[in-house]
SEKEVO-71527 format. One line per field, with one value per residue (C-alpha): residue in one letter; x, y, z. Coordinates in nm, 4 decimals. Each point is the difference from the previous one (the first is absolute). Layout:
! residues N
sepa: [a; ...]
X: [X; ...]
Y: [Y; ...]
Z: [Z; ...]
***
This chain:
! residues 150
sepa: [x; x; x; x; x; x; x; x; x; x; x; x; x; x; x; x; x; x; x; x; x; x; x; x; x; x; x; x; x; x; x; x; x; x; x; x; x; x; x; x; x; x; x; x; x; x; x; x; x; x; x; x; x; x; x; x; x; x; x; x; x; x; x; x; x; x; x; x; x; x; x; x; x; x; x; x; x; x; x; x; x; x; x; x; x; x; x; x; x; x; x; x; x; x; x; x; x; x; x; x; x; x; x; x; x; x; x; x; x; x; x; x; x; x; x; x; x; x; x; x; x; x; x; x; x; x; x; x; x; x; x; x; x; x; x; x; x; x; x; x; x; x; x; x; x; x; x; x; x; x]
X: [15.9298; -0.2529; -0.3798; -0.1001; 0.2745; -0.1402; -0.3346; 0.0809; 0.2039; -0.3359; -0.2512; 0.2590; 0.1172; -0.2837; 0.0163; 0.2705; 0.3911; 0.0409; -0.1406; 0.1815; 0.3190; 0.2930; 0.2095; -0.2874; -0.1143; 0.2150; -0.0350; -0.4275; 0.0085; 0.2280; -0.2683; -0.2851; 0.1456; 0.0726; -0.3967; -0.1383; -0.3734; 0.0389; 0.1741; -0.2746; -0.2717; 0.1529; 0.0659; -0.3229; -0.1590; 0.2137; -0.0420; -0.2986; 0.2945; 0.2142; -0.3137; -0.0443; 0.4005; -0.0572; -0.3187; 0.1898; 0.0842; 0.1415; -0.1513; 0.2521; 0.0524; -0.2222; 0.1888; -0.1857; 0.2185; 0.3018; -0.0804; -0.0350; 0.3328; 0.1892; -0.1767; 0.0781; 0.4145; 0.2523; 0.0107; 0.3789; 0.2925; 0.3152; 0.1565; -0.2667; 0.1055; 0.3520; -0.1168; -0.1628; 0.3239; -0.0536; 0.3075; -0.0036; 0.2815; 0.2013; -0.2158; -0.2980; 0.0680; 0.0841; -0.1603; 0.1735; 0.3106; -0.0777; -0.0908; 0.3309; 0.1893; -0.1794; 0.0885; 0.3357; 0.0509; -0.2093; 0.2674; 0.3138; -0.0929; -0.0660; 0.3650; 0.1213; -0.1216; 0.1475; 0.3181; 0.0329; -0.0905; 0.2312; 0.2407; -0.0423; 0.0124; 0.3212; 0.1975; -0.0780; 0.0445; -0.2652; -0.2693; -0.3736; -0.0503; 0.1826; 0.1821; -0.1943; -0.3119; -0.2639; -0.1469; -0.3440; -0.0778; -0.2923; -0.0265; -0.2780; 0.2916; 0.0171; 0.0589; -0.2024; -0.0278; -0.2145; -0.3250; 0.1500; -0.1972; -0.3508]
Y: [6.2611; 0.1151; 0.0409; -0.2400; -0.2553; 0.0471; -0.0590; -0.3628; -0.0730; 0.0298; -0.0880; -0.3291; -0.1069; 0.1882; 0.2926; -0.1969; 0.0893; -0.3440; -0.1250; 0.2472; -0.1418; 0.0503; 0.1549; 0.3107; 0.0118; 0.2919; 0.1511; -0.0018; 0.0776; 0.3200; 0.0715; -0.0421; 0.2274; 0.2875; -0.0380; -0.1152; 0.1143; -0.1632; -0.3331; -0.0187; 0.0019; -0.2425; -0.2213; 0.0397; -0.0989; -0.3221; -0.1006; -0.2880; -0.2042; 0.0193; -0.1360; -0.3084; -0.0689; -0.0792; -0.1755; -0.2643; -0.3345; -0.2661; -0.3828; -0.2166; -0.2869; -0.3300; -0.3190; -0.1236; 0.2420; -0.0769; -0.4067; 0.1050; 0.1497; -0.2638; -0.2789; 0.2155; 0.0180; -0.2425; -0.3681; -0.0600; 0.2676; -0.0431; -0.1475; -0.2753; -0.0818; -0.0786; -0.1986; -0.2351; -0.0854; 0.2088; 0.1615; 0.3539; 0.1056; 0.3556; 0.1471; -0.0957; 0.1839; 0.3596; 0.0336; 0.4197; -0.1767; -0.0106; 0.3362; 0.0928; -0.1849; 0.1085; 0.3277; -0.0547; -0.1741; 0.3251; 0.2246; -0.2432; -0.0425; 0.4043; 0.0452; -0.2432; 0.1382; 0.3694; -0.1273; -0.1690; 0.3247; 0.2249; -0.2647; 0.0117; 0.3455; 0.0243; -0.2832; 0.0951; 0.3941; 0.1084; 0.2680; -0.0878; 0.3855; 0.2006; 0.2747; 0.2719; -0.0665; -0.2309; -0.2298; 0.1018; -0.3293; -0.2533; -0.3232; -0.0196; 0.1252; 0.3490; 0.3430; 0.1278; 0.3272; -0.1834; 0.1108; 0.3714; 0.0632; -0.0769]
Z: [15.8906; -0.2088; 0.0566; -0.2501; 0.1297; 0.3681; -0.1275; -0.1861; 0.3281; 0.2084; -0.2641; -0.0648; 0.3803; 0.2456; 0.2192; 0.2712; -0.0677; 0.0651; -0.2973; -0.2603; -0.1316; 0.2064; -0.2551; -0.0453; 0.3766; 0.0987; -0.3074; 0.0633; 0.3427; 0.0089; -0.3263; 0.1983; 0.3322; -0.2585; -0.1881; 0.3338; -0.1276; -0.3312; 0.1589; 0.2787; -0.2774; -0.1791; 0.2440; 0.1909; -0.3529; -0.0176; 0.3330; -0.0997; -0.1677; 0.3246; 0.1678; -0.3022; -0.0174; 0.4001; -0.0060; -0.2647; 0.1362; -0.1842; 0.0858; 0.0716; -0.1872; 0.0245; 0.0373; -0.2927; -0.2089; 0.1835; -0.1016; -0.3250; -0.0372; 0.1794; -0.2329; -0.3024; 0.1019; -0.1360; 0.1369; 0.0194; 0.0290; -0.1556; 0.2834; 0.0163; -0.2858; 0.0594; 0.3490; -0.2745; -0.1669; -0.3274; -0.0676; -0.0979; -0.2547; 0.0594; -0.3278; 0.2096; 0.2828; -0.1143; -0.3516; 0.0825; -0.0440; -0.3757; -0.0361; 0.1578; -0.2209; -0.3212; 0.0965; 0.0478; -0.2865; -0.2299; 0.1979; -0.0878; -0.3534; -0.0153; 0.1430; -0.2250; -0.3132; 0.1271; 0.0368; -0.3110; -0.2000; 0.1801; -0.0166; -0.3763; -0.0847; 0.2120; -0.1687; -0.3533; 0.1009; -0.2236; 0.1398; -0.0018; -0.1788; -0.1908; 0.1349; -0.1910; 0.2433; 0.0845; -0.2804; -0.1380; -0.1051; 0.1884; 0.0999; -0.2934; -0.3115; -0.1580; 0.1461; 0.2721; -0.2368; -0.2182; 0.1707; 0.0543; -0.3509; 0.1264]
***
């Protein structure tokens, strides 16, 4: 713990260990026993936000909010719906199902595609490079050593 971090801890949370973030408490308070005169300073300083953080009360809410939410929510729930003889198809119900499947179905094609080229290179026994080293060609055509010259 640092001087400067002690400091923001107070200046940030007020002079009660409380207040100071759980994972740093220990951290500030063994700080403040070793620099006792520099801590009590410090804290005696910061002590006016202790004494606003406790004089702040929240109202509760009015019931005219709480009638505006509830008029503001849906009318029916899905399983109103199905008490009033709509039927609800399985694509309907769990629109993650798709996602699922599309994902499967990237993976499947991916796996597919693998084991086609593999399969291909092993049936007509011919290596992807030659056996002097890897190709210097690109995807693009021409030697990567073209641009060695610039």
């Amino acid at each position: 713990m640092t001087p400067e971090r002690f400091r923001a801890i107070v200046e940030a949370y007020g002079a009660e260990p409380r207040r100071w973030p759980a994972s740093e408490r220990a951290d500030a308070q063994a700080w403040a026993d070793r620099h006792r005169a520099e801590a009590d300073a410090l804290l005696a300083k910061q002590s006016s936000l202790d004494t606003w953080l406790e004089s702040h009360l929240v109202a509760p809410p009015d019931h005219a909010l709480y009638e505006r939410v509830m008029a503001s929510a849906p009318a029916a729930s899905a399983a109103g719906s199905r008490k009033r003889g709509r039927p609800r198809f399985f694509w309907q119900r769990s629109p993650l199902w798709w996602s699922g499947a599309a994902i499967a179905g990237v993976g499947l094609a991916g796996g597919l595609a693998g084991a086609f080229a593999v399969s291909f290179f092993l049936v007509t026994g011919e290596p992807m490079h030659e056996a002097s080293g890897p190709s210097m060609t690109t995807s693009f055509g021409g030697s990567s050593a073209d641009w060695s010259g610039e």
